[in-house]
C-alpha positions in Angstrom: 15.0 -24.1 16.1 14.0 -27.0 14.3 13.7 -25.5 11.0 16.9 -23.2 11.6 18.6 -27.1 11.9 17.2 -28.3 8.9 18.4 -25.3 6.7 22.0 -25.2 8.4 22.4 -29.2 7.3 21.2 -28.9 3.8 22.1 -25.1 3.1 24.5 -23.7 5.5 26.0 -21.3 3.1 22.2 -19.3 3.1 22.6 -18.9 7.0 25.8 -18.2 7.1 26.8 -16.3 4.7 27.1 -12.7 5.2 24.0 -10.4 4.3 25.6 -7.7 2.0 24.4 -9.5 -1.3 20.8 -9.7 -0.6 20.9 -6.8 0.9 22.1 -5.0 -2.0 20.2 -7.1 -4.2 17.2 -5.5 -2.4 18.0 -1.8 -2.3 19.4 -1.8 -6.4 15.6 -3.5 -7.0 14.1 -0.8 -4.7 15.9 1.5 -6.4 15.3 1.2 -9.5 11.3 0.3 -9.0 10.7 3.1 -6.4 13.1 6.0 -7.3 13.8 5.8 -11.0 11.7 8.5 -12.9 10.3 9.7 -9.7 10.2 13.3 -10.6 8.9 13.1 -14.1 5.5 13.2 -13.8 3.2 16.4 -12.8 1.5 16.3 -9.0 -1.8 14.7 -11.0 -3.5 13.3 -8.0 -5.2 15.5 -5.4 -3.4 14.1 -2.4 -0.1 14.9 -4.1 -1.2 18.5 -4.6 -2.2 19.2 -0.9 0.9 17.5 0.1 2.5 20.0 -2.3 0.7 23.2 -1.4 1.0 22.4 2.4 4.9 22.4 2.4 5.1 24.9 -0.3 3.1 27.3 2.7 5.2 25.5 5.6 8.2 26.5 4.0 7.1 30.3 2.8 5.5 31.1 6.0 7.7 29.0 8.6 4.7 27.9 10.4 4.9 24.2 10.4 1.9 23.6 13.8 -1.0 23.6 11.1 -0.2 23.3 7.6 -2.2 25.4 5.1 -3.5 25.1 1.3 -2.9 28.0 -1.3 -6.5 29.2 0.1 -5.5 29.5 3.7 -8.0 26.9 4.7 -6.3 25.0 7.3 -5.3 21.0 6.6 -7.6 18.8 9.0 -7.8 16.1 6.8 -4.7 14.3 8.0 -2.3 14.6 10.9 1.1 16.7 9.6 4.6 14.2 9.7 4.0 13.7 6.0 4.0 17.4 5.1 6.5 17.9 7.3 8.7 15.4 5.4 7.7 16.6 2.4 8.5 20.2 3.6 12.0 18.9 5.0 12.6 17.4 1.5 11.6 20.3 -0.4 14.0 22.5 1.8 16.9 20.3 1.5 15.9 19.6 -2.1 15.5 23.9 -2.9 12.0 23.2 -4.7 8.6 21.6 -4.2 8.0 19.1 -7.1 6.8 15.7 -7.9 10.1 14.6 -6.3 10.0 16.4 -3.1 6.4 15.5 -2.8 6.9 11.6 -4.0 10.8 10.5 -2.2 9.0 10.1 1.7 6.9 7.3 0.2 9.9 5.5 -1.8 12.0 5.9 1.0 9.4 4.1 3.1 8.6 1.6 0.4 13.0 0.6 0.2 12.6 0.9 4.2 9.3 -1.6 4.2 11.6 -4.2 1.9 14.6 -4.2 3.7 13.1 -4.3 7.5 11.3 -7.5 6.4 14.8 -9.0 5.5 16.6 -7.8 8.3 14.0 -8.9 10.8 13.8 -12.6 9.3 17.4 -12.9 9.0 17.5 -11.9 12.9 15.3 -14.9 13.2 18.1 -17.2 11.4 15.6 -17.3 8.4 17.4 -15.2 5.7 15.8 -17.2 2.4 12.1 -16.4 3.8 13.3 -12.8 4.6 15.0 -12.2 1.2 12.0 -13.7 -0.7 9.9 -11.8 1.8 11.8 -8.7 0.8 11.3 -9.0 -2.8 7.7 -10.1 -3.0 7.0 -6.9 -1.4 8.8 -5.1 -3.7 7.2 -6.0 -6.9 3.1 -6.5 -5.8 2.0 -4.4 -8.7 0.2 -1.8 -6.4 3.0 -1.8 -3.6 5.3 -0.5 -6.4 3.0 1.6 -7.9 1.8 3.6 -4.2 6.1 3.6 -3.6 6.0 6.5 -6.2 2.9 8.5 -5.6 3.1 11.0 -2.7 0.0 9.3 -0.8 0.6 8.8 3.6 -0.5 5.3 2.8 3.5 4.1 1.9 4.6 5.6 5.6 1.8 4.2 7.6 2.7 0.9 6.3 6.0 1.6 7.3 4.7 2.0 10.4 2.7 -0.9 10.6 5.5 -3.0 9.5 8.2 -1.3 12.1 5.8 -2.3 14.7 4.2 -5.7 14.3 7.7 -6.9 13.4 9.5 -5.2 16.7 7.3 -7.1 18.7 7.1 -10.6 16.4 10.6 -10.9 15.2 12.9 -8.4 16.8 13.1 -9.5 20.7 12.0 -10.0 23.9 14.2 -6.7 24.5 13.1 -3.4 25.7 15.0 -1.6 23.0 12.7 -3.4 20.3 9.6 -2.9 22.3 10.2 1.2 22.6 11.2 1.3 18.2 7.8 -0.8 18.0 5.7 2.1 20.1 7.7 5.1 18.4 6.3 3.4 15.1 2.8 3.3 16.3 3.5 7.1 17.7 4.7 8.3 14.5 1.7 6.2 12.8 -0.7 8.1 14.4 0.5 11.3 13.1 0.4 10.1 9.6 -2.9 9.2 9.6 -4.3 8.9 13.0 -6.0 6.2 15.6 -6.3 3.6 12.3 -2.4 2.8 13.5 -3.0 1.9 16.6 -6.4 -0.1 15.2 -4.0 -2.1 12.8 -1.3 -3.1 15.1 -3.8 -4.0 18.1 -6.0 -6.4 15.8 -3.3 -8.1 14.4 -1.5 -8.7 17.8 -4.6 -9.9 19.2 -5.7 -12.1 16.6 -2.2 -13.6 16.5 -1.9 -14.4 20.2 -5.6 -16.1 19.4 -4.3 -18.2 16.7 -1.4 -19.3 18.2 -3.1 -20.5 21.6 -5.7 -21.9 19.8 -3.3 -24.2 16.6 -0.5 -24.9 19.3 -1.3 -27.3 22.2 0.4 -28.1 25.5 3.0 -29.1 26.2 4.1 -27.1 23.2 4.9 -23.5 23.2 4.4 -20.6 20.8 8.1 -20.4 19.0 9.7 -17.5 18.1 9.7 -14.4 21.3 6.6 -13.9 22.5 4.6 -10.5 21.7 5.5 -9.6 25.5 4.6 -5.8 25.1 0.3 -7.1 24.9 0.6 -9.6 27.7 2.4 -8.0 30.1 0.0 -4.2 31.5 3.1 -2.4 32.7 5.0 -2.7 29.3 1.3 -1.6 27.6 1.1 1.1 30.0 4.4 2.5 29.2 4.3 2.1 25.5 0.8 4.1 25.7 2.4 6.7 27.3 5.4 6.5 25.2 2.9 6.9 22.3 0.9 9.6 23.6 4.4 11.8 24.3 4.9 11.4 20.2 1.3 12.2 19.1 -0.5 13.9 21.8 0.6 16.9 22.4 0.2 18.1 18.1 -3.3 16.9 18.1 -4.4 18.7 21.7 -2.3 22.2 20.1 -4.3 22.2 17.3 -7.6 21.4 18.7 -6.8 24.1 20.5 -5.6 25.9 18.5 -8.9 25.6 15.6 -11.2 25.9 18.6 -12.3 22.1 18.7 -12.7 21.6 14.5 -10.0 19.0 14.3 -11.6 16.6 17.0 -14.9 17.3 14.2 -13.5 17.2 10.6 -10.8 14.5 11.3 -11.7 12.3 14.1 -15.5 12.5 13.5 -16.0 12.9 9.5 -13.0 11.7 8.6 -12.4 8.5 10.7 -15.9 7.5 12.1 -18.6 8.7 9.8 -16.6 8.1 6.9 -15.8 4.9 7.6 -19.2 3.7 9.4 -21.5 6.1 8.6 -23.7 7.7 5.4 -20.6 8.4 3.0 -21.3 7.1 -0.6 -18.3 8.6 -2.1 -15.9 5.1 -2.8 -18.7 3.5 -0.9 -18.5 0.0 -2.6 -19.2 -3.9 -1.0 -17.7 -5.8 1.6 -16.0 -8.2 -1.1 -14.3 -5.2 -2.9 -10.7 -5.9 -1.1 -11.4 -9.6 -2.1 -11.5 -8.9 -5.5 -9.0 -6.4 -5.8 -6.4 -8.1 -4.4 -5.5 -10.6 -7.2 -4.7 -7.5 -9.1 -3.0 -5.4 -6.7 -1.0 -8.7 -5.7 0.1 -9.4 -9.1 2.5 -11.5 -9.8 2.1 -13.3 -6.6 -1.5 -13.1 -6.3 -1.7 -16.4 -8.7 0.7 -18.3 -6.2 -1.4 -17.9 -3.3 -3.7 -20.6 -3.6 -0.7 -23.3 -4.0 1.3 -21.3 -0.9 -2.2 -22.4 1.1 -2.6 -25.7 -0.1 1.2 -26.5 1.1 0.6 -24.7 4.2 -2.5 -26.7 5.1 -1.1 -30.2 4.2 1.9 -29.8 5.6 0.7 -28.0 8.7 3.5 -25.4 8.8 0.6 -23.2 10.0 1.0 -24.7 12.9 5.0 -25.1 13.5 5.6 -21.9 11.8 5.1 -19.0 13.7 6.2 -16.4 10.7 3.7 -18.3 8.2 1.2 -17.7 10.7 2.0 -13.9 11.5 2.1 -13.2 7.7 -1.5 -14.9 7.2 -3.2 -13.5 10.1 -1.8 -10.2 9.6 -3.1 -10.5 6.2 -6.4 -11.4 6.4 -7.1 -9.6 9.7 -6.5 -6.2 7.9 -8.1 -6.8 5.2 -11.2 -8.3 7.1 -11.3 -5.3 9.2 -11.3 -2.5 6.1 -13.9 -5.1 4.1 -16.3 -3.9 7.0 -15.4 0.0 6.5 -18.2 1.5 4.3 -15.7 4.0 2.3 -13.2 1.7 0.5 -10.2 2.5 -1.4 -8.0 0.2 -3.1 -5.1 1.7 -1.7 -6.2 1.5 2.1 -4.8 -2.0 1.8 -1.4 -1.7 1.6 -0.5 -2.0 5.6 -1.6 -5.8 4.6 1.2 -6.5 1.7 4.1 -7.0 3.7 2.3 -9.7 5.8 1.2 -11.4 2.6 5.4 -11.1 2.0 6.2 -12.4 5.0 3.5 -15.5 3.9 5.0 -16.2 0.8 8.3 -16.0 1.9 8.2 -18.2 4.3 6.3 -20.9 2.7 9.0 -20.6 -0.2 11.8 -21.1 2.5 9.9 -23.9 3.8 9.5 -25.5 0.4 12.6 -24.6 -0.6 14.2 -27.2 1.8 12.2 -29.4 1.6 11.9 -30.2 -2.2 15.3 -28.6 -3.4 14.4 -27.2 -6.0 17.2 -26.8 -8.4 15.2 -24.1 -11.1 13.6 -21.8 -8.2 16.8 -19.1 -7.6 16.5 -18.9 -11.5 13.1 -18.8 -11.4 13.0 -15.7 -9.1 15.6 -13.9 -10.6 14.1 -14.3 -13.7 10.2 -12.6 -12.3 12.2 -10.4 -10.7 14.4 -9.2 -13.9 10.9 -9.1 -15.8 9.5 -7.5 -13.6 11.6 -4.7 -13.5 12.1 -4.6 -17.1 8.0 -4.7 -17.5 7.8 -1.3 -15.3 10.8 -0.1 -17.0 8.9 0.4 -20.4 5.7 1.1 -18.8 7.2 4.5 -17.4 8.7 5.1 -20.7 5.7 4.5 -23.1 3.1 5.6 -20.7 2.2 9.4 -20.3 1.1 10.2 -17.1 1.8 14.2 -17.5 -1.5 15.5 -17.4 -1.7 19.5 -18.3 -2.2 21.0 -15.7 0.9 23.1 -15.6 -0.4 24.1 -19.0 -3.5 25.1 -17.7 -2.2 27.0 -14.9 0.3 28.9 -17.0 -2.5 30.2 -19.1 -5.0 31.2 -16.5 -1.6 33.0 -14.4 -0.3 34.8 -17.3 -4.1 36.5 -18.2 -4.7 36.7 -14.8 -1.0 38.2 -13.4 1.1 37.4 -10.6 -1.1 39.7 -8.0 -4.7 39.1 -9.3 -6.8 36.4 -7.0 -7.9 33.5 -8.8 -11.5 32.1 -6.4 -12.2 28.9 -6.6 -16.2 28.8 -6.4 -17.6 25.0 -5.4 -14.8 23.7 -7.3 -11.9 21.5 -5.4 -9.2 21.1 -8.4 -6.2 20.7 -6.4 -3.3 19.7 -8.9 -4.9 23.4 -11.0 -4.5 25.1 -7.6 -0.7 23.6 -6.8 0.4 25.2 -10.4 -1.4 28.7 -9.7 0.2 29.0 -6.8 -1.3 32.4 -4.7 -3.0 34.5 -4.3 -6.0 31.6 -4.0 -9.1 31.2 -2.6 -12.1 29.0 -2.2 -15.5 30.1 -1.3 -19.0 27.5 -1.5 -22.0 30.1 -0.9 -23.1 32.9 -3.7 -23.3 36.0 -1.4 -19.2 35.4 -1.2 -19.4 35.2 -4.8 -21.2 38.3 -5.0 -18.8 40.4 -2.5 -15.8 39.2 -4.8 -17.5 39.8 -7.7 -18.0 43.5 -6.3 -14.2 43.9 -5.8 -13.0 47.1 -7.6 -10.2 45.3 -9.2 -10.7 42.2 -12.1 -11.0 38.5 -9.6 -11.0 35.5 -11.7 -12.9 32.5 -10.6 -12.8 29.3 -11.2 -16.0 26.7 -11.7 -18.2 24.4 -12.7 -20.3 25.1 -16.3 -23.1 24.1 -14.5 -22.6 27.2 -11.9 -21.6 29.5 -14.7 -24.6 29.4 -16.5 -26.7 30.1 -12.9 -25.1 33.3 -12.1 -27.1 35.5 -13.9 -30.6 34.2 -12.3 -29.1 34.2 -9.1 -27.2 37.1 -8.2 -28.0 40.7 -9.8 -25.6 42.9 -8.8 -22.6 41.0 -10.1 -21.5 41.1 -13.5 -19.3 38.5 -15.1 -17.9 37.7 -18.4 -16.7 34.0 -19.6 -12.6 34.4 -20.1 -12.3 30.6 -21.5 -13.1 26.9 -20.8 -10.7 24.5 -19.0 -12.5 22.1 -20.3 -10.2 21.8 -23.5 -7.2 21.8 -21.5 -8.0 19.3 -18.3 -9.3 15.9 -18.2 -13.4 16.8 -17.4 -13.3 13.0 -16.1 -11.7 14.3 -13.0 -12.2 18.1 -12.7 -15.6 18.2 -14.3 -16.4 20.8 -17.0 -14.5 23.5 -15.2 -14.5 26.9 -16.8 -12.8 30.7 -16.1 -14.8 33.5 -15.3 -13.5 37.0 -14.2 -15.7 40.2 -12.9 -16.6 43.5 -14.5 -15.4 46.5 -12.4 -17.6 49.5 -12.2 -14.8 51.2 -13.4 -15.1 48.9 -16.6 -18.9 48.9 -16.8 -18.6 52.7 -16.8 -16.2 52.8 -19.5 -17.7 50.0 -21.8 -21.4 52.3 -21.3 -19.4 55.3 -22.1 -17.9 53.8 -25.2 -21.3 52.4 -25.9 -22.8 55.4 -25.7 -19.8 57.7 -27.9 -20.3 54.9 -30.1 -24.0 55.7 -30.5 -24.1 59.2 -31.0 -21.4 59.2 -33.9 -23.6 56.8 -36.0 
């Protein structure tokens, strides 16, 4: 109340004034950062290809319980809303491409920006929300995971729909049910690690915020009623479990208990916890990473600190507070995760937003500033104009349509192309089926036996064993896709395809004709 006094005396026109500019401002900036070139580059990323091939078999087959790959191996990786967006998109769109695939992200990045705004502005804080808003918008790696088809954009979504329902959006029940639907839908993007998010944040605020507030004074700002009070948990658990329960017991069910092992137990506990050394890196990784994924407004941090602990707005400012601790509680609890990726910390950004943007208010009215609404509009403009070029001079089309084209048009539309210990998923996407993936070499044998030509697919290493290892399958090397896809990636992948008997016998006969003429 205070601070809503102070702004109404020395800027009433920013509290008052109507919210269609900013607003717009926001979704032209989103637009243009999130949506422009969307489609133009290839499905390059394996997460984009599964996404791909998992709609693509949704939307052939109509079964949309367990989404499948090209090779009919069932998706137990991750839970199915994102596929199902994608394969809602795709059926709308009439195709499956890099912009079917990408849009559910850049929708949820544009959502992300604007629910920051809207929920500040609630709070009769519309400078912090706006700055909030646009901050998020343009950290380098927020924009850059807003156009690549990864769950990560949606969870955060989540994350953000949630934490700021109960924080900023009311003591209400009808902001406390959107808050659970959010976790609900979280979970079936990627699973428990929603819930984990939103619980350690809420808990670590409400710690905070006893801890830096003493009596007589209270907590400002509506209390996070749905954790302190058991029967608003209890029915928000069960509002929960309606959303994402009954998929995940189905398809247990339904693949005989292997979901409950490959995605709760690999996937979430021993990947995380356990013996994985794939993206296995130290507990400081996050720490370093984020002044570059942060960029520009990693380098303003430090001063947004110092303010905040001088002037003790940590303590009087309960949105500078639920930014911080929603901030560095993430990214605490992933810098103790074993398997690290750069992109696992995205559910933090928008509470570094909602940080910076209200320090900035608080600044703002403080010091009036008379260059800082230039100043931001001009790192915004060059900030758009930076990404502009980059999506113009950089190439991101990597060939693997090419490749695919080749190895289809030898191979023909009804021959099966095998993928043998080889996991090439963009390669697969552009195949398209009939596909399959084996691991051991007796499969490799029985294809290899089939009386019509099978062409496999992988690794030079493998290629040069078969011989040694399996007798009564004869292969011949078609060509190397090596040359044509990035061995970085895909290793030194090459094509092999099988000799019939019925082309042994005739290459013997013609051997043998050939023979007896000389």
């Amino acid at each position: 109340p205070t601070l809503r006094k102070l702004m109404l005396n020395r800027y009433p026109f920013a509290v008052r004034s109507p919210s269609f500019i900013p607003t717009a401002t926001i979704i032209l900036l989103g637009s243009f950062l999130f949506f422009h070139g969307l489609g133009d580059r290839e499905l390059t990323s394996s997460h984009e290809a599964r996404a791909g091939q998992n709609a693509a078999v949704i939307l052939e087959t109509g079964q949309w319980g367990l989404p499948r790959l090209f090779d009919e191996q069932i998706e137990l990786q991750k839970p199915p809303l994102y596929y199902w967006l994608v394969a809602l998109v795709a059926w709308l769109h009439g195709a499956v491409d890099g912009w079917a695939v990408r849009l559910p992200a850049a929708l949820a990045a544009l959502a992300c920006a604007l629910l920051l705004y809207a929920l500040l502005r609630r709070q009769g804080r519309p400078v912090a929300g706006f700055v909030a808003a646009c901050v998020l918008a343009t950290c380098w790696h927020f924009t850059w995971l807003a156009r690549v088809g990864r769950i990560d954009m949606p969870l955060t979504l989540a994350v953000t729909a949630a934490l700021g329902c109960f924080y900023l959006g009311g003591a209400s029940w009808r902001w406390r049910a959107v808050g659970y639907t959010a976790i609900g839908l979280g979970v079936l993007l990627k699973g428990p690690i929603a819930i984990v998010f939103v619980a350690i944040v809420a808990v670590a605020q409400m710690m905070v915020g006893r801890w830096c507030v003493t009596s007589p004074q209270r907590e400002q700002g509506p209390p996070l009623l749905a954790l302190r009070t058991g029967c608003s948990m209890a029915v928000g658990a069960a509002l929960g479990a309606l959303i994402a329960g009954p998929w995940f017991v189905w398809a247990n069910r339904q693949t005989s208990g292997r979901l409950w092992d490959v995605f709760f137990v690999y996937h979430n506990f021993e990947r995380g916890f356990g013996s994985e050394t794939l993206a296995a890196h130290p507990w400081w990784f996050y720490a370093a990473r984020f002044w570059i994924n942060a960029l520009p407004w990693s380098l303003l941090v430090p001063a947004a600190a110092w303010l905040v602990w001088k002037k003790g707005w940590w303590r009087d400012d309960t949105v500078c507070r639920l930014g911080m601790v929603w901030f560095l509680t993430i990214g605490s609890l992933l810098s103790l995760m074993r398997f690290k990726r750069a992109d696992y910390l995205l559910p933090a950004f928008p509470g570094l937003a909602l940080f910076l943007g209200a320090v900035a208010e608080r600044w703002w009215a403080e010091a009036r500033p008379r260059w800082a609404p230039a100043a931001l509009a001009g790192t915004l403009l060059g900030y758009a104009a930076c990404w502009g070029v980059n999506l113009h001079l950089h190439d991101d089309a990597w060939p693997y349509r090419t490749a695919a084209q080749k190895l289809r048009t030898l191979a023909g539309p009804d021959a099966p192309i095998i993928f043998f210990r080889a996991e090439a998923h963009p390669l697969a996407f552009h195949l398209r089926r009939p596909l399959g993936s084996i691991l051991e070499w007796e499969n490799l044998e029985i294809w290899a036996n089939e009386p019509r030509p099978v062409y496999f697919v992988m690794p030079a290493d493998y290629a040069r064993e078969w011989a040694q290892l399996l007798r009564h399958a004869p292969f011949e090397e078609v060509f190397p896709l090596g040359d044509l896809l990035d061995a970085k990636h895909d290793r030194d992948l090459v094509v092999l395809r099988n000799i019939t008997k019925r082309e042994a016998a005739q290459r013997a006969f013609f051997i043998l004709s050939k023979g007896t003429r000389e």
